[in-house]
Structures are given as structure tokens and as C-alpha cells.
C-alpha positions in Angstrom: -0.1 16.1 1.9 3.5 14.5 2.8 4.3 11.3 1.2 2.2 8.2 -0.3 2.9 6.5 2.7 2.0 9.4 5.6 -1.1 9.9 2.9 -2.2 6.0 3.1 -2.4 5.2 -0.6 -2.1 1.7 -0.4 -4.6 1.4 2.2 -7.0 3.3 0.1 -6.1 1.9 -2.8 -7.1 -1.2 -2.0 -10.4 0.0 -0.2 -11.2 1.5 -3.9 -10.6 -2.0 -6.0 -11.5 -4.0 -3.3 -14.5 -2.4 -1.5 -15.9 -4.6 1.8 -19.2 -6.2 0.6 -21.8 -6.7 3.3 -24.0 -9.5 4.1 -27.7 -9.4 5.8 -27.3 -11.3 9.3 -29.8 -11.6 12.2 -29.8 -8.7 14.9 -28.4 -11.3 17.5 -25.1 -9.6 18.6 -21.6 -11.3 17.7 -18.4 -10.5 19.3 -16.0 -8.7 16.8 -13.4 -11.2 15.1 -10.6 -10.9 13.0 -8.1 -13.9 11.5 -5.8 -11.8 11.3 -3.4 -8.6 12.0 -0.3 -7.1 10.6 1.6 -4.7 13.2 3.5 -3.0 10.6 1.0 -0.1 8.1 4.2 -0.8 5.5 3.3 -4.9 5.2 0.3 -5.7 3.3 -1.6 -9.0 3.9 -2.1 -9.8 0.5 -3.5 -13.4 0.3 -5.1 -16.3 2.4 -5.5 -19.8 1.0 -5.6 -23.6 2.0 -2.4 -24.8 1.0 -2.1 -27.0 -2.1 -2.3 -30.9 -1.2 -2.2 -30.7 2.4 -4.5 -31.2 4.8 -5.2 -28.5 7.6 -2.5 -25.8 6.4 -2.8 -22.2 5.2 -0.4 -20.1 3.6 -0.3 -16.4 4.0 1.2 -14.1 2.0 2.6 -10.5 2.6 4.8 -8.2 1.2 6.4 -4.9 2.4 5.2 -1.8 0.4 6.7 1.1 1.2 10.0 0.7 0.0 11.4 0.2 3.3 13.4 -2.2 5.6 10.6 -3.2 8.6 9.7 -6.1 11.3 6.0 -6.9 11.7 4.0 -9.0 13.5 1.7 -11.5 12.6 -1.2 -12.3 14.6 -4.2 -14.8 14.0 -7.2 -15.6 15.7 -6.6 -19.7 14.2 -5.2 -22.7 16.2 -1.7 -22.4 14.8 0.4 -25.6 15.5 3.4 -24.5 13.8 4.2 -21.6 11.1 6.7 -21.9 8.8 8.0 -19.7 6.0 7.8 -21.1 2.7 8.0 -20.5 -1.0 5.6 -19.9 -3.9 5.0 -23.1 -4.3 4.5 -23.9 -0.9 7.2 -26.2 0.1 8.8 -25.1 3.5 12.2 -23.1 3.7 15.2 -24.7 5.2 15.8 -23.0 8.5 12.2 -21.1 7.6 10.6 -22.4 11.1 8.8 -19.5 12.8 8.6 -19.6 17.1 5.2 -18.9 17.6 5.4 -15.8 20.6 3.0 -14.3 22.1 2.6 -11.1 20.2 2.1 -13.5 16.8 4.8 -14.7 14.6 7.7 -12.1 13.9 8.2 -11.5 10.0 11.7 -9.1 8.8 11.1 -7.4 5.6 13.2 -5.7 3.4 12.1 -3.7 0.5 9.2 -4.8 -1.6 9.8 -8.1 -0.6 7.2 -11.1 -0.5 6.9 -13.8 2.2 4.6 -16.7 2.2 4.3 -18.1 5.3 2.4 -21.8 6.1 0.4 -22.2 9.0 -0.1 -25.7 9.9 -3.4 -26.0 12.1 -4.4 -27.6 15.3 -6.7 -30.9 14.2 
């Protein structure tokens, strides 16, 4: 009922072609971790990879995907020196620099629109 985005098609679109796979550990308890968040239901976190030739840098990738015009936050768990936007070949925007705050790092989307954003990590 409603729209694809009350219904949560993405979401469970993904869940479908991408289902969780899980792993056999030891009954010791471990404390619940995640790398990251997205604030926004509308911004999906598409991709996480080591950036190209450099040394401790990721890029993250996102993209708004319900046709609408949104600000979400960005949060990780990693020892973020600086974050950056960039583009798809990774070499940092002009002006692109992102303040690192304490809700994460604040990302404006407009619709259907892709950002790739490097993190450059504490040695």
C-alpha cells in the first residue's frame, strides 16, 4: 500500500539480490558494530572500497533514490582524518572538503544523484 517509497522497495530489493550471508563464530559475545550509517531511508549506501593508489583512504559511494531533494548524514565507526567529496575516479572536488561534525559528515542530495565521498584514515 501507498507508494514504493512508504512500501520500502528498495530496501527490500536489495535484501532479495543481496541476501546477508552468515558466518559460524564462537559463542564468546561481541558488542554490536557497524561502519556505517545513512540518516536519510531515501540515500542508499551503495559501495565501500580502498581507494585506487592511495594509501589509507576509502571512498564511499551513495546515491539518493527516491526521486527527491534530501540531506543525510553520514556516520562511521572508522578513524576518519578528513572526508572529502570526490569524483568517479577518485580525485578530490575543488571546494569538496567535508567538516567532520558530530552527527557524521553532512551529504545534500538532489534527485537520483550520486556522491562519492573519500575518507582519508587516521595512521
Amino acid at each position: 500500500a501507498g507508494s514504493f517509497q512508504d512500501a520500502s522497495v528498495i530496501q527490500h530489493a536489495y535484501n532479495l539480490n543481496f541476501p546477508l550471508h552468515t558466518v559460524p563464530a564462537s559463542s564468546a559475545q561481541c558488542p554490536a558494530w557497524s561502519a556505517f550509517s545513512v540518516s536519510s531511508p531515501a540515500v542508499v549506501l551503495e559501495t565501500v572500497k580502498q581507494a585506487s593508489p592511495r594509501g589509507k583512504t576509502v571512498v564511499v559511494r551513495l546515491y539518493e533514490a527516491h526521486g527527491s531533494t534530501v540531506v543525510a548524514w553520514l556516520q562511521t565507526s572508522l578513524p576518519v582524518k578528513e572526508a572529502m567529496l570526490c569524483d568517479l575516479l577518485e580525485r578530490p572536488a575543488a571546494g569538496g572538503r567535508l567538516p567532520l561534525e558530530q552527527r557524521g559528515m553532512r551529504l545534500s542530495f538532489t534527485p537520483f544523484r550520486v556522491l562519492s565521498v573519500l575518507l582519508v584514515l587516521r595512521q
